[in-house]
N, C-alpha and C positions, 0 to 999 in steps of 0.2 A: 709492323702491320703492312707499311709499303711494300719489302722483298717478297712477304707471304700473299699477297696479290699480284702479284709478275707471273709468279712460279705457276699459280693458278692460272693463268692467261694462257702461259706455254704447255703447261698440262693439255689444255683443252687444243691448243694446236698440233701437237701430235697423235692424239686421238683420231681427227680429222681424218687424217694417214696422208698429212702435207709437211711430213719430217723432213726432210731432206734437203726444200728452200727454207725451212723455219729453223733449222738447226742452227745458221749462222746466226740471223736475226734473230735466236732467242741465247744466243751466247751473247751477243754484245748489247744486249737489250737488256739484260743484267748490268752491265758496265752504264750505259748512257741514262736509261731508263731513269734508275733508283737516283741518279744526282738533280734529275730536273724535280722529280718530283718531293724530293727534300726542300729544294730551291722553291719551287711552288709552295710549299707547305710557311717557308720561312716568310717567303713573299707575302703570303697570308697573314701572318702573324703579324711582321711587322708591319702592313697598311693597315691592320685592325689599331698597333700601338699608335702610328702618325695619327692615325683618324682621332682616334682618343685622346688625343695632345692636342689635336687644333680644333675638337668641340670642346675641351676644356679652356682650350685659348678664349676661344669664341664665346663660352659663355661666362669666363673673366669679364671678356670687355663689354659683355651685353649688362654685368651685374655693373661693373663702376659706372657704365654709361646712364643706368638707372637710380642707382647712386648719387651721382652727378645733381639730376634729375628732383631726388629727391629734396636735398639740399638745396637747391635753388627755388624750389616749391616755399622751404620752409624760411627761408630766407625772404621771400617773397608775403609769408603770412605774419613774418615777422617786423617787418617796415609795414602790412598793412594794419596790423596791432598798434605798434607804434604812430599809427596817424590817427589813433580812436577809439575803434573798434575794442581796444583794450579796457580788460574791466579787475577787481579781485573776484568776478567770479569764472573767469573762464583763463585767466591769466597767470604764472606762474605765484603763488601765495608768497605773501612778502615775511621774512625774515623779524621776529618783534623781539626788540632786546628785553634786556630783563626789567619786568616791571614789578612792584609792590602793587596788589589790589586784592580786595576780596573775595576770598572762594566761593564761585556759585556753588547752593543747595539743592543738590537734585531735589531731593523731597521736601524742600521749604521753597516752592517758587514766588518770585516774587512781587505777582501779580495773579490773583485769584476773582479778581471780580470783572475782568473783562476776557472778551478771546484776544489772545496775543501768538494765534496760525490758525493760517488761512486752510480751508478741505486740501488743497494743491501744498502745502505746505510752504506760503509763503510767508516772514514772519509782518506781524501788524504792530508797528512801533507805537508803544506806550513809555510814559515815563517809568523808570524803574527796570524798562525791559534789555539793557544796555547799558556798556561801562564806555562812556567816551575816552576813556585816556587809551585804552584797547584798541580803538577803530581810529583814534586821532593817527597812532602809531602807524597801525595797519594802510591807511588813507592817506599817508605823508608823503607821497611824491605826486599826488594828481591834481591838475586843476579844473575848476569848476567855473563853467558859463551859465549866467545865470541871464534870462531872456524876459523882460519887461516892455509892454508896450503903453507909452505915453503920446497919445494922439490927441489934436484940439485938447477939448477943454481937462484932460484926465493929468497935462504935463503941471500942476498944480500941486497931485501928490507926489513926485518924483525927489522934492528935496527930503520930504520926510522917510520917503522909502529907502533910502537910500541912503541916509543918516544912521538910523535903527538897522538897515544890513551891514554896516559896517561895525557894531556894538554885538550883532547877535549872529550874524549868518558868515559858518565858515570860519571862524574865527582862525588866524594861525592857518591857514591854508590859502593856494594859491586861484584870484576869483578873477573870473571875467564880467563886467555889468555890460551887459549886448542892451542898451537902451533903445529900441525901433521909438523914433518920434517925424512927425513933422513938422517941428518946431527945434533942430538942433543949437537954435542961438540959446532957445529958454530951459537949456540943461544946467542945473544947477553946479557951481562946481564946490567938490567937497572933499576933506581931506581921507586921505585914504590909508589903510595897512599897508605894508612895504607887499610886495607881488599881487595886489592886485590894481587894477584898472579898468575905466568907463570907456567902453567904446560906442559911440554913436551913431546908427547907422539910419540914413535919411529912407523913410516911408511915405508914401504918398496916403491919404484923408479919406475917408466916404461918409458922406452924406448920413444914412444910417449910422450906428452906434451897433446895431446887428451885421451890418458885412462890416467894421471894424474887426468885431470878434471872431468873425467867420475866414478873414482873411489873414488873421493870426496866422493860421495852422499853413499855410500857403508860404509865407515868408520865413517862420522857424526851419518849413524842410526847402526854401530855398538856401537859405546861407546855410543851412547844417554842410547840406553841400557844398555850396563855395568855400566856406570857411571856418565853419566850427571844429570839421571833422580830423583839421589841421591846426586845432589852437586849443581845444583844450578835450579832458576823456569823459567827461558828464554836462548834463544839461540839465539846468532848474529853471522850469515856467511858469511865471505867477503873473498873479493882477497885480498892477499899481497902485490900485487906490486900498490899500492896506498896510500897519504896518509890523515888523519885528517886536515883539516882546518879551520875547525869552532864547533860550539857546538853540539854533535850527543847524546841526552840524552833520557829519558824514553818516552818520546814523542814519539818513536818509535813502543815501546813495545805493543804487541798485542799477542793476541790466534794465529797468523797468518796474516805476513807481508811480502809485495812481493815489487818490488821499479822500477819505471821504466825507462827504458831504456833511454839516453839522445836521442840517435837517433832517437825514436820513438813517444816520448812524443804527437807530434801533429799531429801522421801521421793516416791514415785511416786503418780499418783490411787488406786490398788487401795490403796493402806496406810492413806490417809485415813479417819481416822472419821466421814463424813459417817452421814446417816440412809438406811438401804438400804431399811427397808419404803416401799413405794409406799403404803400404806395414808394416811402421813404428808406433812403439804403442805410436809415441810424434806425430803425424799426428794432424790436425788442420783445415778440411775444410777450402776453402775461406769468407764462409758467415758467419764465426764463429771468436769470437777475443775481449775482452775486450781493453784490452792492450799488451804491450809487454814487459815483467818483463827479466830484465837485473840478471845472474846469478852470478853477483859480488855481490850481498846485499839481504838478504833474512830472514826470522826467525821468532822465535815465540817462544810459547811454548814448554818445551821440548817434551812432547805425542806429540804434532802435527809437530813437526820439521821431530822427529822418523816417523810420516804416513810419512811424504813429501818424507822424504832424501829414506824409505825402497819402497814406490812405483813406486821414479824413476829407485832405482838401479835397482829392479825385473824388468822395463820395458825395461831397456836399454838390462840388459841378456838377455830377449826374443827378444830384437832386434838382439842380437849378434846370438842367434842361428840362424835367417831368411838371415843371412849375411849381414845384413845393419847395419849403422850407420846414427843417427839424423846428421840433416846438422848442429846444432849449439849445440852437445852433449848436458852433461847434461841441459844446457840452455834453448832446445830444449823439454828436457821433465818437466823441472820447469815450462814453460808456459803452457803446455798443465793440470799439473796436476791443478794448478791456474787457469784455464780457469774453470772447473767443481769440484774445491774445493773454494771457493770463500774467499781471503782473509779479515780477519777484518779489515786491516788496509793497504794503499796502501802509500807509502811515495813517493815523488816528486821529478823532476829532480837535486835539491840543495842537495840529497845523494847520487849523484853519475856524475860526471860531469869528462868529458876529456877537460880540458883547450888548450890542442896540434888540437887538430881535430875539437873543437866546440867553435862557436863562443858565446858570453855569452850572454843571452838573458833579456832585464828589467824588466822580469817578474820574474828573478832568484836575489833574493835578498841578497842572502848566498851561499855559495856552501861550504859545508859540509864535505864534502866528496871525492877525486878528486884523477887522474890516475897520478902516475907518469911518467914524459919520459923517453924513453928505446926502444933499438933496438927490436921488436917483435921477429924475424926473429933468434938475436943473442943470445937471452936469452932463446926461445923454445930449440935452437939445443941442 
């Protein structure tokens, strides 16, 4: 193709009728010509191959450099797993050796008389609805901080609490008792299961008995921070003046677990005592209401305990600055934030049960969990 364009070149210059100076120049113009433009031709070639070796260079090291990248990312979400944030629901599913237990029935379930899921599909822990030896397995490397506040007159129930959680709560699993008092002389001391332990962490008193309650939610998502988030993967939050009765174990445990109310269990949204003034950031429409989550029993993961306990406190400040207060404080703003944070796990009236005020129902197989009796009145003052 090269020679066959020269020849044409020279054609056209003897045409011209300028043979005679072009006769030399198109004899050697043969000879010189056709080697540069091979040379050209190769030159091409091979700056196309170099060029193509050193973007393929280039985007070698642009991919391990991203590479690199990646793995450091995951390295990085893997130590911050490991300080918490880790749950079995978002975390590699654990290995269960071989167990003996019985086959569930799909078509024989084994609870027909209550709901056990939630519209969101979360399941609602009923007796029967669960095999602990399954989830004890499952549940076998994590430990659990369980958060009680004993202030003034309430460090009274603390030996009983605390007695009855080491018979019933967690059994065989490793426990943290985060005891907020300010009273740390008058903690009981009592014998404990190997891995767990009471740590006590000094709270300052108010006056009310309502910013006691209210400033709960302030000091769980302070130390979640300082130091839950780095000591144990779950948090359980209860009242003190109640105690264990029956088995309260891993069956609980969830991303996010709210429990409801024994008084409410079967009542319609309009009966609920949510907060009705708008004025309040725990407010709740009438046509609006899952349930009605009782602020004696609550938890989850530690990150998500930290969202719950730091959005009610900031809610309640900004209530405080409008000069209101939720009719059923922090209570008040746990339902609301559970109304539009949608818990994973909803646990059933057998964890939380007033035996003085409710009568016990046959749909309550166990009761769990339950108030002890005591003056309201004598023990707020």
């Amino acid at each position: 193709m090269t020679i066959s364009l020269i020849d044409v070149i020279l054609s056209q210059t003897h045409t011209t009728g300028q043979n005679r100076p072009s006769e030399f120049w198109g004899k050697s113009a043969k000879f010189w010509l056709c080697p540069t433009l091979l040379f050209a031709v190769f030159l091409g070639f091979y700056s196309n191959v170099f060029g193509l070796i050193f973007t393929w260079q280039r985007e070698e090291s642009q991919s391990q450099d991203t590479h690199r990248v990646v793995l450091q990312q995951m390295q990085l979400e893997k130590k911050e797993s490991s300080e918490g944030d880790c749950h079995l629901d978002t975390c590699r599913i654990p290995e269960v050796p071989r167990l003996l237990y019985p086959k569930a029935q799909l078509l024989k379930p084994t609870r027909v008389d209550v709901l056990v899921m939630t519209p969101w599909f979360a399941p609602i822990v009923w007796d029967g609805t669960f095999d602990s030896a399954i989830l004890d397995v499952q549940f076998r490397n994590i430990t659990v901080g369980l958060t009680v506040f004993a202030i003034k007159k309430y460090v009274v129930f603390l030996k009983l609490f605390l007695e009855t959680a080491e018979k019933y709560f967690m059994v065989g699993h490793k426990v943290n008792y985060y005891v907020f008092t300010d009273q740390p002389a008058d903690v009981p001391q009592i014998p404990l299961q190997e891995g767990r332990q009471v740590v006590v962490l000094k709270v300052r008193n108010y006056k009310r008995w309502q910013d006691i309650s209210m400033h709960r939610m302030e000091m769980i998502s302070k130390f979640s921070q300082q130091r839950f988030l780095h000591e144990v993967h779950y948090l359980v939050c209860l009242d003190v003046d109640m105690k264990f009765s029956d088995h309260v174990g891993v069956e609980i445990l969830a991303p996010l677990f709210g429990t409801l109310h024994p008084g409410f269990y079967a009542a319609d949204r309009q009966s609920f005592t949510y907060e009705r003034r708008p004025l309040s950031q725990a407010y709740i429409p009438r046509d609006e209401g899952d349930f009605y989550y009782m602020g004696a029993f609550f938890g989850g993961s530690v990150p998500e305990v930290y969202r719950l306990t730091t959005a009610c406190h900031q809610a309640m400040m900004a209530d405080q600055a409008n000069g209101i207060e939720a009719v059923w404080h922090d209570e008040s703003h746990l339902n609301k934030y559970l109304l539009y944070h949608k818990p994973s796990k909803v646990l059933s009236p057998e964890y939380l049960w007033d035996t003085q005020m409710l009568q016990r129902p046959p749909l309550l197989r166990k009761l769990r969990y339950v108030a002890v009796p005591k003056n309201h009145a004598e023990i707020r003052n």
